[in-house]
C-alpha positions in Angstrom: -13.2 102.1 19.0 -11.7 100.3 22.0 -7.6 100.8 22.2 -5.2 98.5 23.7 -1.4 98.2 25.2 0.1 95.5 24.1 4.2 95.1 25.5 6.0 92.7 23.4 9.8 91.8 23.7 12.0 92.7 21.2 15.6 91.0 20.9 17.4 89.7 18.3 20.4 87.7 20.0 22.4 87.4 16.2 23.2 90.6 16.7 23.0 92.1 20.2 22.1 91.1 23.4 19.6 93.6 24.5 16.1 92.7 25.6 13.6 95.2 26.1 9.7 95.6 26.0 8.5 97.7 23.5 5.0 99.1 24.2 2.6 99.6 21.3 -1.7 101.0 21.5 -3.8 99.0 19.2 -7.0 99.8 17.8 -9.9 96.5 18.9 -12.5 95.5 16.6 -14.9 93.4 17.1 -13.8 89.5 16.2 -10.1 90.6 16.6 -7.6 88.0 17.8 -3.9 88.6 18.9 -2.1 87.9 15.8 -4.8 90.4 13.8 -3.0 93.2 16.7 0.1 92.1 16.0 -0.4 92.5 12.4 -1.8 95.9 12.5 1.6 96.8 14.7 3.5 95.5 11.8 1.8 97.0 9.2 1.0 100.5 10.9 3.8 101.2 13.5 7.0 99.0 13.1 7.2 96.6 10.0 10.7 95.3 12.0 8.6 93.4 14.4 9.3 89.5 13.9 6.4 86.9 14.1 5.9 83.4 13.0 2.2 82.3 11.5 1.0 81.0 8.3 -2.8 79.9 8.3 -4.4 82.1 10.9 -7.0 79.4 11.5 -5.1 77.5 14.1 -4.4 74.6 12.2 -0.3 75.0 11.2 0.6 75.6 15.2 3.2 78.5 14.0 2.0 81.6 15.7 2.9 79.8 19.0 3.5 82.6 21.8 3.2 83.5 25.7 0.4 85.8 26.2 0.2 87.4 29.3 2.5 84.4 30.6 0.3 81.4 29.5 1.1 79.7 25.7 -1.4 79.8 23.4 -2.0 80.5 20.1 -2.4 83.7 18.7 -4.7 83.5 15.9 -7.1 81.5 18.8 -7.0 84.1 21.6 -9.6 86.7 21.3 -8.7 90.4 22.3 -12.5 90.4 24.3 -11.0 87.8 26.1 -7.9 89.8 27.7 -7.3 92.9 29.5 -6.6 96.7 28.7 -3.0 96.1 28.8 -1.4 92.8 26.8 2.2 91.1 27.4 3.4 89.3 24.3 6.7 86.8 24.8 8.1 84.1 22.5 8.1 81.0 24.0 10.5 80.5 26.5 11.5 76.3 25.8 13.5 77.5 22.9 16.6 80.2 21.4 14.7 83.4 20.5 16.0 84.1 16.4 14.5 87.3 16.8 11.5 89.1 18.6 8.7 86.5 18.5 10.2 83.6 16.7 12.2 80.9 18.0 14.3 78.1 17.2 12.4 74.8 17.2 14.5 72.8 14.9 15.0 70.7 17.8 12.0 69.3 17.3 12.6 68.1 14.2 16.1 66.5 15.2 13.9 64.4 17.7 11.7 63.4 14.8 14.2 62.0 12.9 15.0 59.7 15.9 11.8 58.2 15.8 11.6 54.9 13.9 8.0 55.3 11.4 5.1 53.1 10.7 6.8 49.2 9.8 3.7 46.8 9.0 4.4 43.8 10.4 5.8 40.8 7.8 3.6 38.6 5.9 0.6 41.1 5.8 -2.2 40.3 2.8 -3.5 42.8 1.7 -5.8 45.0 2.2 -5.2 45.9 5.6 -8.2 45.4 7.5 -8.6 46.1 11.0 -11.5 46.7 13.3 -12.8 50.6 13.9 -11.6 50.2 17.7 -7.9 50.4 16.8 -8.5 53.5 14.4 -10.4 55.6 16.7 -8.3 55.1 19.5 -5.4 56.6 18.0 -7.3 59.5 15.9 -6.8 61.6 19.0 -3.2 62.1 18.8 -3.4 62.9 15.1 -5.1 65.9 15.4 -1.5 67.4 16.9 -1.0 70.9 15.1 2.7 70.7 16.0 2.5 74.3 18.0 5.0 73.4 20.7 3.1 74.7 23.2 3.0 71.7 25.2 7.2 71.9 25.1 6.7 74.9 25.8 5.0 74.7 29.2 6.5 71.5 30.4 9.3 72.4 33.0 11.5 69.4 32.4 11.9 70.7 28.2 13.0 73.7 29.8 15.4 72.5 32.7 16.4 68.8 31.0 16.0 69.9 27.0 18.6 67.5 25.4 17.4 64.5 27.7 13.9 64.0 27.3 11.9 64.1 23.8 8.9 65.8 25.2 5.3 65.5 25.0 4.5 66.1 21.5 7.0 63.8 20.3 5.5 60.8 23.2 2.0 61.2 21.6 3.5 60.8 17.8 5.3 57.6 19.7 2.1 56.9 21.0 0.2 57.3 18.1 2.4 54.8 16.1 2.0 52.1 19.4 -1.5 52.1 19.0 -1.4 50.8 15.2 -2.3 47.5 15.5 -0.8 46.6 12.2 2.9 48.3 13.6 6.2 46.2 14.3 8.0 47.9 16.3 8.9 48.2 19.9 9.3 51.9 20.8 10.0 51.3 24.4 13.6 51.6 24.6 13.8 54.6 22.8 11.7 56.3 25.0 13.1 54.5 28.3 17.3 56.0 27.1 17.1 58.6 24.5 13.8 59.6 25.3 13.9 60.3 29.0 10.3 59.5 29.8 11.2 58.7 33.4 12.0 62.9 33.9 8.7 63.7 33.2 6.4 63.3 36.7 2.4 63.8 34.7 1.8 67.2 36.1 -0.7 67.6 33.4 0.6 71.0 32.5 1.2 69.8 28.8 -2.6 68.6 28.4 -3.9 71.8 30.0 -2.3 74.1 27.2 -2.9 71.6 24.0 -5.2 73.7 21.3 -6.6 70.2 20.2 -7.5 69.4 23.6 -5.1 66.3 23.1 -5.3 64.1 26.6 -1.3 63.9 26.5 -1.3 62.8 29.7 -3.7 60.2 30.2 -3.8 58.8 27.1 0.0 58.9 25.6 2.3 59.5 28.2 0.7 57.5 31.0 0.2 54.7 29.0 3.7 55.0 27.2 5.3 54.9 30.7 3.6 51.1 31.6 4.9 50.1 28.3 8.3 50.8 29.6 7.5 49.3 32.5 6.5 45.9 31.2 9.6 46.0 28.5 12.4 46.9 31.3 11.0 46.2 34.6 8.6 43.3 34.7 9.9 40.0 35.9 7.9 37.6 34.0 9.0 39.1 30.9 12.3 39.8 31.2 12.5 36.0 32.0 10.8 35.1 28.9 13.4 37.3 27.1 16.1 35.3 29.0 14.6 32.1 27.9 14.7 33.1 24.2 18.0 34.3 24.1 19.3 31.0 25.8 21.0 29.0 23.7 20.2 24.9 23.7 
């Protein structure tokens, strides 16, 4: 059987500062995926070592990690896929608790900002609307919450309590494209947001698991809907008009 070194850092800030790598040789079978190496670690060489995950079918987004510097899942990565010799880091966008785990209640302080689904008034129901309007914002709700587009976006990691980030601009985004939804996002994203920081580098749509166009289709998008609600002459003239009184 094939054998692997994989380095993974060890630190666990709560109680000391020291950061080191820790080198441990693995055992590859065939089929086997990072998080199946970093189990066999914990359960044959050091049960101390800390890692996030729960389904192990990439669909709960928590075994979030940098391997050999890129983020990616690590019940998705096949071991066939790497090299002889494996670097394992949490991801850097967020306070390390302790080895591989991070702090990403941020995430969910952001979420909380975010105003949710408010049908608009005088609806009959049932709801109808056309097929269009549902498929166009299916794509954004296959988001695994995984972070790993935080993760890799440089203005998160320089600009972190100023801009909400891509996953939270598709959740935004999704909620926009309801065509039964009230409410006018666009200032939210325009101050507390920070949309302007981010410059569409793509880096976030590269990484996504889902394959989530993040870019093109939420953030892009999002950013001429600030436009027209802040910028645009006509309408800020019509807003003018309306708030004249006769």
């Amino acid at each position: 059987m094939q054998e692997v070194k994989i380095r993974i850092r060890r630190s666990e800030p709560a109680v000391s500062n020291e950061v080191r790598y820790q080198e441990f040789t693995v055992p590859v079978g065939e089929g086997m995926v990072v998080l199946d190496a970093v189990h066999y670690i914990q359960n044959n060489i050091d049960p101390t070592l800390s890692v996030r995950w729960n389904c192990k079918a990439a669909r709960c987004g928590s075994c979030s990690a940098e391997i050999d510097g890129m983020p990616k899942l690590m019940c998705k990565t096949r071991m066939d896929t790497l090299g002889k010799e494996i670097t394992i880091n949490p991801i850097k966008a967020y306070p390390v608790v302790k080895d591989l785990v991070t702090d990403v209640s941020h995430n969910y302080e952001i979420a909380k900002k975010i105003p949710p689904f408010t049908p608009k008034e005088g609806l009959k129901e049932p709801w109808t609307m056309m097929q269009i309007d549902v498929t166009r914002s299916k794509e954004f709700r296959t988001c695994i919450e995984c972070f790993l587009c935080q993760d890799v976006c440089h203005v998160i990691r320089e600009h972190q309590s100023n801009y909400f980030g891509p996953k939270h601009v598709v959740k935004i985004a999704a909620l926009d494209l309801h065509p039964l939804d009230s409410i006018d996002r666009s200032e939210l994203l325009h101050h507390d947001g920070g949309l302007g920081y981010c410059d569409i580098t793509k880096c976030c749509q590269n990484v996504c698991p889902e394959e989530i166009r993040i870019t093109d289709n939420a953030i892009i998008p999002e950013k001429e809907r600030i436009v027209d609600h802040a910028y645009d002459p006509i309408g800020l003239l019509i807003k003018k008009v309306k708030r004249r009184k006769w």
